[in-house]
N, C-alpha and C positions, 0 to 999 in steps of 0.2 A: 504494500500500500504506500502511496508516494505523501509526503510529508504536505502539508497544505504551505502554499509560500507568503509569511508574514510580513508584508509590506507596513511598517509603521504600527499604530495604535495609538492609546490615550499619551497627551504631551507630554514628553521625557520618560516615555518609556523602554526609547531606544536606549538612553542613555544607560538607565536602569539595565537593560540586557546586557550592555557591553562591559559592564561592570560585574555582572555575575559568570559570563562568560572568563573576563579575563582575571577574575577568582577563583573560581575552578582547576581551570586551566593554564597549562604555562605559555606562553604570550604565542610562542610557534604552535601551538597547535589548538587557541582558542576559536581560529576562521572556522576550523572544522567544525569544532563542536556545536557553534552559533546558525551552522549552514542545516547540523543534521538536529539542533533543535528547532529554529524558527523558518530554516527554510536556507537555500542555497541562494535565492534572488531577495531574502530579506534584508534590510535596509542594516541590521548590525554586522552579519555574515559580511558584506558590501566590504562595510566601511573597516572592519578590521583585516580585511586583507590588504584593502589600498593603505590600512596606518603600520603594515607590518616592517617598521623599522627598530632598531634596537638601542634598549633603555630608554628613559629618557620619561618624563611625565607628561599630565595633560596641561601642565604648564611651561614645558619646554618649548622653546619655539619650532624649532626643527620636528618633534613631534607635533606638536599641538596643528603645524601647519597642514598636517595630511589625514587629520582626522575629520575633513569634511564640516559642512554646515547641518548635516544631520542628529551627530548623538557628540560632536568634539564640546566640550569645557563651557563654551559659549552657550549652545542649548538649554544646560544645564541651569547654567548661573541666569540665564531668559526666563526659568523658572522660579530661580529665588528673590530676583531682585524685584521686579514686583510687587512682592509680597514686603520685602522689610522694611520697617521705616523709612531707611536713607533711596530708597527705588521710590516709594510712596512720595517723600518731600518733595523729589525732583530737586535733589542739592546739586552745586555746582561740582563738575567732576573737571579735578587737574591731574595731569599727569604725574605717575610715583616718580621720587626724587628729583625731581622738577623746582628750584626755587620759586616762589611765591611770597609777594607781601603783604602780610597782616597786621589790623589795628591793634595796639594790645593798649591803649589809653586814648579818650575822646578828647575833642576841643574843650574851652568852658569860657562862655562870656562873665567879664571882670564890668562892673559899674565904674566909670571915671569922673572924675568933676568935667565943669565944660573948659573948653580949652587945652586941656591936657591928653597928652600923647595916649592912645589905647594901647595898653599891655600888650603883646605879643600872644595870642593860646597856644599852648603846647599839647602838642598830640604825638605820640608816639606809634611807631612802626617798628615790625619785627620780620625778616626776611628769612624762611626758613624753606626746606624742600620736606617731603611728605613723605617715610617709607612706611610702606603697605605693612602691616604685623597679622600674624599666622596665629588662627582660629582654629585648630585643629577639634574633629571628634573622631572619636573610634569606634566603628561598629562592629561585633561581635557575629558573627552567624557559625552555624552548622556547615559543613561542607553537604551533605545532602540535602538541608532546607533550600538551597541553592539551585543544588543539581538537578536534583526532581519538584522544583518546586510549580505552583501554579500560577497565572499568570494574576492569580490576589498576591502572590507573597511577590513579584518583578514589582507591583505596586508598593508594597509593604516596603523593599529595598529604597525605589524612588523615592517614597514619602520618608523614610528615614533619614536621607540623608537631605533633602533639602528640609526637613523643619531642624535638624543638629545646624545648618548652615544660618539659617533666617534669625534662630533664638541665641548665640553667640554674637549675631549682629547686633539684634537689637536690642539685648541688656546691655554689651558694652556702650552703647549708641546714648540708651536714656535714663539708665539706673543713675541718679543723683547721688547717690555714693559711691558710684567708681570714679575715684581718685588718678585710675590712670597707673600703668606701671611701665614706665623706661623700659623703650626694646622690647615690650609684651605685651599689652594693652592698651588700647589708645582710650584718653580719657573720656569719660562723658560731655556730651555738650552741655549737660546742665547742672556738673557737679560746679560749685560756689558760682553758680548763677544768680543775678538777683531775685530774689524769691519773699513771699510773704505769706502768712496764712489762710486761708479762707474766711472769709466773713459768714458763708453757710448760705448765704444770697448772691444766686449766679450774676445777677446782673452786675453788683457792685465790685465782685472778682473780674468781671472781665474788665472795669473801666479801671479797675488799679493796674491790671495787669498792661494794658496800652498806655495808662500813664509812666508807667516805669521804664517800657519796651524802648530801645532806642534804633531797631533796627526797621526795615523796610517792608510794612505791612500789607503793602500790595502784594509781598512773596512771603508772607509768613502764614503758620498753618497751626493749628491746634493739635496737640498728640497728648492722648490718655486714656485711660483704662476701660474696655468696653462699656462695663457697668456704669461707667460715671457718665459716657455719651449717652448709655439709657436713659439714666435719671435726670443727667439737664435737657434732654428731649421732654422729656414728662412733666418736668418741671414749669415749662415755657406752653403746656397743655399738649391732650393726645394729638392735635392737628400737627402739633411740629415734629408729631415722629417719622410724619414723613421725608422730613429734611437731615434728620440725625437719628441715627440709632446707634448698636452695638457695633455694626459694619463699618462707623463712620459717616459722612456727610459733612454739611455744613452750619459752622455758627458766627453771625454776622457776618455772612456772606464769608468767610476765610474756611480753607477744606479742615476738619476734624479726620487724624488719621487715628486708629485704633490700635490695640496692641495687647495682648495678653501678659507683658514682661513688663510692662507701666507698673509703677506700685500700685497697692489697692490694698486693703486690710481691711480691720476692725477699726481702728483710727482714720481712714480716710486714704483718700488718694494723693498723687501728683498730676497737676496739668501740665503738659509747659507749653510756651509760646514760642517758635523759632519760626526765626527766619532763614528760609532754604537758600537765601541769594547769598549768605554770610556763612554757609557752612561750603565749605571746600572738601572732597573726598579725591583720596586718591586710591583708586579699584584695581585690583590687581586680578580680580575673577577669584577660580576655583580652582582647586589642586584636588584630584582625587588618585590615590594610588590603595596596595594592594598588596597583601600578605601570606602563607599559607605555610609558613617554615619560623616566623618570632616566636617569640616568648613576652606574651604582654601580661601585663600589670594590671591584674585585673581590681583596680582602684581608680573612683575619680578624682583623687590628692595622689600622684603618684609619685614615688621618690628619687626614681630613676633621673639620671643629670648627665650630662656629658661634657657641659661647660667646666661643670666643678667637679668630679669623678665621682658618681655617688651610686650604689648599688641601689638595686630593689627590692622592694619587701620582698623575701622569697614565702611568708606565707599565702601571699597571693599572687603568683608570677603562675604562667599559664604558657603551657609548647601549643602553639597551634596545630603543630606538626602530631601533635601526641594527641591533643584533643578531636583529631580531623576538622579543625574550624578554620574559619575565613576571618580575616581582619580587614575592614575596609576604611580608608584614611580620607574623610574630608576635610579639607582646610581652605576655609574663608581668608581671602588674603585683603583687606582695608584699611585704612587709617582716614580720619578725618582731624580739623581743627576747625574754628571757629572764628573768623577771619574780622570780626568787626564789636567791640566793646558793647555789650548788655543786648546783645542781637538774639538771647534768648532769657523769657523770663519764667519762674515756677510758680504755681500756687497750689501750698501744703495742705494737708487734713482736710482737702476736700470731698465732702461727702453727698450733699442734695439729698438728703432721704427724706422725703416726704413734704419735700419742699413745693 
């Protein structure tokens, strides 16, 4: 009986195949397997024999260049960006290690008597280049959950690895407490942002939160916690849940983007206001590679270091090779900064319950 020939499917699912394909399998003889699972004329079959060249990632340029407009890096990251925050704002993208000038102190008009010379304002500039920092996840499978698996678990793969991609984005993006780590995290745009409480009356949050904003409101956009676009939807009566819900929409005309990784608790939320024209990102894509012979760590604190020589816990160190598992490595590669003084502002403990 002749294999039925799998041209495509739901978006990014090539991608999904070529990644369990070439987890499986060792890179020479993954074309085979892909032709005698989804088909000889299917769209991943295709493109791994034309990308059959040696080493090298989905971020190598040499490979990266022959792996088609199909299932290559690009495809992939087409389906994450979208979805994260910094794809939703529509921030400014600059080129990684690229200099760029940013504000890092605004003007300030001085009062003078009449007659007399106007002070000078000082504003300050910072001219820095932008390098991308590596967002690694590690995903764990069976080598037979793979091998025979069904075309729910190729989805199961896809979907794993672009929500590990979107949710590294976008805590590091809006969590108010990342601080930021040198060479490993890039910091938040709203950590010691100017921020103030809630008043518990949306109206009056929003007109402090523009009074304070000093960035450019034609391109700034609200970003916060689904629940809390619920409740100031509700808040403003059922009519305006048509302009704002969980998904997001609009409040005073500026887009409300959502997010599940926003704070939100027992105490209240975080809003913030930013403006997408003053956030600079420099995007490096996606790196996806592929394991079947380490020894991971199966911890998410893991101790393992190679800058500083540091072993790993051996009571949780894991042979793939022993276990018959797959390890599959996505890494989001980003950095942004924040190009313009008080271009984003927060308002804390906000809640609207029943407001």
């Amino acid at each position: 009986m002749d294999r039925v020939q799998m041209r495509g499917g739901p978006a990014g699912i090539d991608f999904a195949r070529r990644a369990i394909a070439l987890a499986v399998r060792r890179p020479q003889d993954a074309a085979q397997y892909a032709a005698e699972r989804w088909g000889a004329n299917s769209v991943v079959a295709t493109e791994i024999r034309m990308a059959a060249v040696a080493g090298g990632s989905s971020t190598d340029a040499d490979h990266a260049a022959v792996t088609g407009t199909h299932i290559g890096p690009a495809s992939f990251l087409g389906l994450v960006r979208p979805d994260e925050i910094l794809g939703k704002l529509q921030a400014r993208m600059v080129a990684p290690h690229v200099p760029i000038v940013t504000q890092t102190g605004g003007a300030t008009a001085l009062w003078t008597e009449s007659g007399k010379a106007a002070p000078v304002s000082r504003t300050a500039f910072t001219r820095q280049a932008i390098r991308p920092l590596r967002a690694p996840a590690l995903i764990i499978y069976s080598a037979d959950t793979l091998e025979y698996s069904s075309p729910a678990v190729e989805q199961m793969v896809l979907d794993d690895m672009r929500r590990a991609a979107i949710e590294a984005s976008d805590t590091a993006f809006i969590d108010a407490t990342n601080a930021g780590v040198a060479d490993k995290i890039p910091r938040s745009v709203t950590y010691a942002a100017p921020s103030f409480v809630s008043s518990g009356v949306i109206g009056n949050d929003i007109a402090a939160a523009i009074e304070i904003f000093e960035g450019d409101l034609a391109a700034a956009a609200w970003v916060m916690h689904p629940v809390l676009a619920a409740r100031i939807a509700l808040s403003f009566g059922i009519g305006y849940a048509a302009r704002l819900g969980p998904r997001g929409g609009v409040l005073l005309d500026m887009p409300v983007i959502t997010s599940s990784v926003c704070t939100f608790d027992s105490s209240g939320g975080v809003i913030a206001l930013v403006d997408a024209s003053s956030i600079a990102v420099a995007d490096a894509g996606i790196e996806v590679m592929r394991s079947t012979s380490g020894s991971v760590e199966m911890d998410d604190e893991p101790t393992g270091d190679t800058t500083v020589p540091t072993g790993m816990t051996t009571t949780s160190l894991v042979s793939l090779f022993q276990a018959d598992s797959v390890g599959i490595r996505v890494s989001r590669r980003v950095n942004w900064v924040v190009g313009r003084q008080n271009a984003v502002v927060t308002i804390t403990g906000a809640t609207y319950e029943g407001s």
